[in-house]
C-alpha positions in Angstrom: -13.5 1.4 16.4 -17.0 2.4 14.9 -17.3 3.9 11.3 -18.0 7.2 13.0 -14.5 6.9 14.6 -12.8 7.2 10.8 -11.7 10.2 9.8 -11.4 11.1 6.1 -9.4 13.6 4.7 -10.2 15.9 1.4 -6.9 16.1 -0.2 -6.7 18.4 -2.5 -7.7 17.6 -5.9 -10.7 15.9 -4.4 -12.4 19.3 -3.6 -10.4 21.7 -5.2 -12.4 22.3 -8.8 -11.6 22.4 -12.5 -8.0 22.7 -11.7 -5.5 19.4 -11.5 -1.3 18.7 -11.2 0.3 20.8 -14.0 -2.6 22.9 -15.0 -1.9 26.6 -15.7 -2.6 27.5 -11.7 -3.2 25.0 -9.4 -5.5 27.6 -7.0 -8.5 26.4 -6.9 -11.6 28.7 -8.3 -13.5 27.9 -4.8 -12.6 29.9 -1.7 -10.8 28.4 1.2 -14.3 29.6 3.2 -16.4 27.7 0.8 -14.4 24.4 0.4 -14.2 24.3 4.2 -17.9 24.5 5.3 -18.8 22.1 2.5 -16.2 19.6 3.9 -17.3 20.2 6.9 -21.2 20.4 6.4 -20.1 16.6 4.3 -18.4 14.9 6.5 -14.7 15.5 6.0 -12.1 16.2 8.9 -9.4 16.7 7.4 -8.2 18.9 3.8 -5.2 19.1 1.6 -4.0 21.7 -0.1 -0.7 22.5 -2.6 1.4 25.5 -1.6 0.4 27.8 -4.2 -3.7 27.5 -3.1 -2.9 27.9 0.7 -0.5 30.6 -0.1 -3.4 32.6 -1.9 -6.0 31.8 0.8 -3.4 33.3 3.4 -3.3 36.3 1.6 -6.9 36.5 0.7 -7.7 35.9 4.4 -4.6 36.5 6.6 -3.3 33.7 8.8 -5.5 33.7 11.8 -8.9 33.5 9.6 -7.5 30.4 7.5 -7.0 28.8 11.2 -10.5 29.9 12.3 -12.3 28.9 8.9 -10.5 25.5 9.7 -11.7 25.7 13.2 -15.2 26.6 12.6 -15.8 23.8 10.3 -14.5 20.8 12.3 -10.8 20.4 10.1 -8.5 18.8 12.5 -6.0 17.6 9.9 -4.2 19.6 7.5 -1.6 18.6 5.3 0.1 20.0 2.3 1.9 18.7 -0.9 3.8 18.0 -3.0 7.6 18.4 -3.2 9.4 16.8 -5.9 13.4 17.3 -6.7 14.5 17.8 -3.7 16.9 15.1 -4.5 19.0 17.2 -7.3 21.1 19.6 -7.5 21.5 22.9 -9.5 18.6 25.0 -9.8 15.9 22.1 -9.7 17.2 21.6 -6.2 17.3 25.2 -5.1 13.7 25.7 -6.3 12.9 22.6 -4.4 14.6 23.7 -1.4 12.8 27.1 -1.9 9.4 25.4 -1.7 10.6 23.4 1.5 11.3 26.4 3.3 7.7 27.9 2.5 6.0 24.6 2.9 7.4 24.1 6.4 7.3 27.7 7.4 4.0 27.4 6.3 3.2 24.4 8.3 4.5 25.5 11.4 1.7 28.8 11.2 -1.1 26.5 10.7 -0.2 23.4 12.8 0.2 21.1 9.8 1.2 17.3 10.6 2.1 16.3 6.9 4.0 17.1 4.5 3.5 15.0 0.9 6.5 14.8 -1.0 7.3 12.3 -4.2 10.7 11.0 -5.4 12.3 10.9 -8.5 9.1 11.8 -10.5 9.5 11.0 -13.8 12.6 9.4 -13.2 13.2 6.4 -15.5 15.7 3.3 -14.4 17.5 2.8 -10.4 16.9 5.6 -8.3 20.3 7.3 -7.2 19.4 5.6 -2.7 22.7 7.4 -1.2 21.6 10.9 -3.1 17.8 10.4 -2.0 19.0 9.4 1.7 21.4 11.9 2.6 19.0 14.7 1.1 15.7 13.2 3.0 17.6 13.2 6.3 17.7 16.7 6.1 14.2 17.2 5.0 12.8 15.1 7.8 15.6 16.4 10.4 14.0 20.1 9.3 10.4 18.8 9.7 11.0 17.2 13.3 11.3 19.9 15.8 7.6 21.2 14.1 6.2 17.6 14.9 5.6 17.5 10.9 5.9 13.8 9.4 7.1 13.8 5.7 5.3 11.2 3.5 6.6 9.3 0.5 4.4 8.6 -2.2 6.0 5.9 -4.6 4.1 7.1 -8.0 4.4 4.1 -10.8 5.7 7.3 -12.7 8.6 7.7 -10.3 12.0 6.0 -9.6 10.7 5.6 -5.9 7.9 3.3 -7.6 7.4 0.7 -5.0 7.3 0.0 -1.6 10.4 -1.7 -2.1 11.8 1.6 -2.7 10.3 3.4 -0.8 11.2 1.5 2.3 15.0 1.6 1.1 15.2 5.0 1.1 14.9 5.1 5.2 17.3 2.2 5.8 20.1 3.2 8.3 18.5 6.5 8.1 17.6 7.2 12.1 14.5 9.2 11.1 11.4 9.1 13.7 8.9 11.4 11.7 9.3 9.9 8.0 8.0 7.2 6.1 5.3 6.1 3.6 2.4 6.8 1.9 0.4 4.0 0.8 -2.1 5.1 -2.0 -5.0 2.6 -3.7 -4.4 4.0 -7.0 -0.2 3.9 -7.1 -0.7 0.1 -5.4 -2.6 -0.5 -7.9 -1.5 0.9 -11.3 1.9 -0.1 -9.6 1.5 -4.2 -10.2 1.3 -4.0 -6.1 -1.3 -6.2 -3.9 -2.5 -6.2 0.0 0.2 -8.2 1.2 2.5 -5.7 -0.1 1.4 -3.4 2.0 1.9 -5.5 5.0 5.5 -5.7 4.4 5.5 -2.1 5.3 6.8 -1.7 9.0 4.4 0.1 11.5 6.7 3.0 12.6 7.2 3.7 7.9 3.2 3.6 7.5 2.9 7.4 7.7 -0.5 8.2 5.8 -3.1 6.5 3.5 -5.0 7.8 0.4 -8.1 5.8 -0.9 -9.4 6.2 -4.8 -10.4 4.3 -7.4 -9.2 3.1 -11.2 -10.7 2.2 -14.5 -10.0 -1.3 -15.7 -7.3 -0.2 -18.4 -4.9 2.8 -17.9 -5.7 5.5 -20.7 -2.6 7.1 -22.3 0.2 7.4 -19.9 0.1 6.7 -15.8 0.6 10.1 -15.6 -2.6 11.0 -18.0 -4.4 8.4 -16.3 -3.9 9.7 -13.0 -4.8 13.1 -13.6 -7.8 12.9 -15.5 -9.4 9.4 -15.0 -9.2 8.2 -11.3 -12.5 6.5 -10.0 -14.7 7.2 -7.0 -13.8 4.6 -4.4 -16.2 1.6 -5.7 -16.5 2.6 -9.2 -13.8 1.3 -10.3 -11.4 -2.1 -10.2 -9.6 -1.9 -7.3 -10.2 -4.2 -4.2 -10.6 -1.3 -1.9 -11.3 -2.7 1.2 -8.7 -5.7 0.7 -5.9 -2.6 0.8 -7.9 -1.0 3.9 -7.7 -3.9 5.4 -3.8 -4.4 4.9 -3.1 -1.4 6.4 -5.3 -1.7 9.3 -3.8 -4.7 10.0 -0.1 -3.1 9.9 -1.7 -1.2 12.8 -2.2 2.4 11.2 -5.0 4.0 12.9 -4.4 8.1 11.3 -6.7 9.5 9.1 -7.4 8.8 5.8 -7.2 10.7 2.9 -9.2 10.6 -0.3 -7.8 11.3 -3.8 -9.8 12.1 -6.8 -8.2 13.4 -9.5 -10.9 13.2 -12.4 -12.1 15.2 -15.2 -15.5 14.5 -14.8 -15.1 14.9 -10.8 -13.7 18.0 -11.0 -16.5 19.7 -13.0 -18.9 18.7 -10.6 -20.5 21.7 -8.0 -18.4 21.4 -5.2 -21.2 20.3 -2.5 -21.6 17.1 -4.8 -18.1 16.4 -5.3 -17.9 16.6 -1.4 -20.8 14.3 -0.9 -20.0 11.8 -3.7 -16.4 11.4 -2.2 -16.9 11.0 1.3 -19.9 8.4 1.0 -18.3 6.5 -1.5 -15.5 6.3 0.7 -17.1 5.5 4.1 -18.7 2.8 2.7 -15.7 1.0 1.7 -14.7 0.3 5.3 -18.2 -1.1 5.8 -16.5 -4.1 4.1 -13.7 -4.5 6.5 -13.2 -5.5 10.1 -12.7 -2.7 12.0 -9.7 -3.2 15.0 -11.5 -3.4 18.7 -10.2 0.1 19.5 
C-alpha cells in the first residue's frame, strides 16, 4: 500500500460550515454541488452527511443529480449519521425508528455502505446490554440485505463508552454487517490507548475516524467535542500510534476525518478542505504501511 492508495473520507462536520451537532439546523450553508467539487478538487473520496443535509440536497437537486455530483467529483464512499435512541422505547424510540427508516431508505437510493449510529448518548452508569442487543439485531438485520454496515461509535459521553462496550453489545449476536467505530478523539478523551484498539476483533473493526485534541478538555466532553477538536497533528494525540493499531487489526477501508471545531468551521470551505486532508495524509507518513 502507497499513501496514494488511502482514501480519506470528509465526514460531515469536517466540510459542512458554521453549523455543528445540536445547532439550530444542522444543513449546511454550502451546496451539496460546492462541498463536492472542493472535496474532490482536495483530495477527499469519500463524504458524510446527517439526514437532515442529504434530505435538503435531494430535494434541492432530486436523487439522480446528488448521485451524479457524487460521480463527477470522484466520491466513492458515502455514509450517513447519526442515530441515537434507538435503544428506548416510547416516543424517543419511535422518532428513532422514524429516522432509521429514512436513513436506510435513503441509503439504499444512493448506495450508501455506512450507517453511524451512537448508544446510549448521554447515558450515565451500566448500559441496559439485553435492551441494546435485541434492538441492534434488528437495526443491523434491516441494514443487511442493502449491504449497509452499521457503526458504533462509543462517545466518552455515552453508556457504550469503551470498546469494552462496544464489543459487548455484539456478543452472541450473529450479525455479519455490524461492529465498531474506532475514533482518535473518543480513544482518546475516553482514557483508551493503541493496544486497546487491538483488542478489537477484525470482522467488529467497521470504520475509523482520525482528529485531533487539545491538551485539556474545555467544559464538558460534549462542549469539547463540538467546538474544540484539533486538526490531525495540532494537537495531543499520538495519531499515528492509533493508525497503526488499527492497521495492524487488519482494516484496510477508508478513513474518515472528523473536525468538529469553531475555528474550523468558519474557515472558507476550499481551506477547510485542504487543511483537513493534508493534515491527515501526513499522519500515515509516520506509520508502516501493510505490503498490500
Amino acid at each position: 500500500m502507497k499513501i496514494e492508495d488511502i482514501d480519506l473520507c470528509a465526514s460531515y462536520w469536517t466540510v459542512s460550515g458554521a453549523v455543528y451537532p445540536g445547532s439550530q439546523t444542522e444543513i449546511s450553508p454550502f451546496t451539496l454541488k460546492d462541498r463536492a467539487e472542493v472535496c474532490g478538487r482536495t483530495g477527499w473520496r469519500g463524504m458524510g452527511f446527517v439526514l437532515d443535509d442529504m434530505a435538503a440536497s435531494i430535494e434541492h437537486y432530486g436523487l439522480p443529480t446528488v448521485r451524479r455530483i457524487f460521480s463527477d467529483n470522484g466520491i466513492k464512499h458515502v455514509e450517513l449519521e447519526f442515530l441515537v435512541d434507538w435503544h428506548l422505547a416510547g416516543a424517543r424510540r419511535l422518532a428513532s425508528d422514524s429516522m432509521y427508516t429514512r436513513l436506510l431508505d435513503m441509503g439504499a437510493e444512493l448506495g450508501i455502505k455506512k450507517i453511524k449510529i451512537g448508544g446510549g448518548v448521554f447515558e450515565e452508569g451500566e448500559p441496559d446490554l439485553p435492551a441494546m442487543r435485541d434492538a441492534l439485531a434488528v437495526i443491523c438485520q434491516r441494514a443487511a440485505p442493502l449491504g449497509i454496515d452499521i457503526v458504533i461509535e462509543f462517545l466518552p459521553f455515552a453508556s457504550i463508552n469503551t470498546i469494552k462496550r462496544g464489543l459487548a453489545l455484539f456478543e452472541g449476536l450473529g450479525t455479519t454487517n455490524g461492529g465498531l467505530l474506532v475514533d482518535t478523539w473518543h480513544i482518546e478523551r475516553g482514557g483508551m490507548t493503541a493496544d486497546d484498539i487491538r483488542q478489537i476483533p477484525l470482522d467488529l473493526l467497521r470504520a475509523a475516524e482520525l482528529d485531533d485534541a487539545g491538551p485539556e478538555v474545555l467544559g464538558s466532553l460534549f462542549n469539547d467535542s463540538t467546538h474544540y477538536r484539533r486538526l490531525c497533528g495540532e494537537g495531543s494525540i499520538d495519531i499515528a500510534s492509533q493508525i497503526q493499531a488499527i492497521l495492524d487489526v487488519g482494516y484496510r477501508g477508508y478513513w474518515g476525518v472528523e473536525v468538529i471545531s469553531a475555528y474550523h468551521r468558519h474557515l472558507p470551505l476550499e481551506i477547510a478542505a485542504q487543511r483537513a486532508f493534508d493534515t491527515t495524509i501526513e499522519q500515515f507518513r509516520s506509520v508502516t504501511l501493510p505490503a498490500s
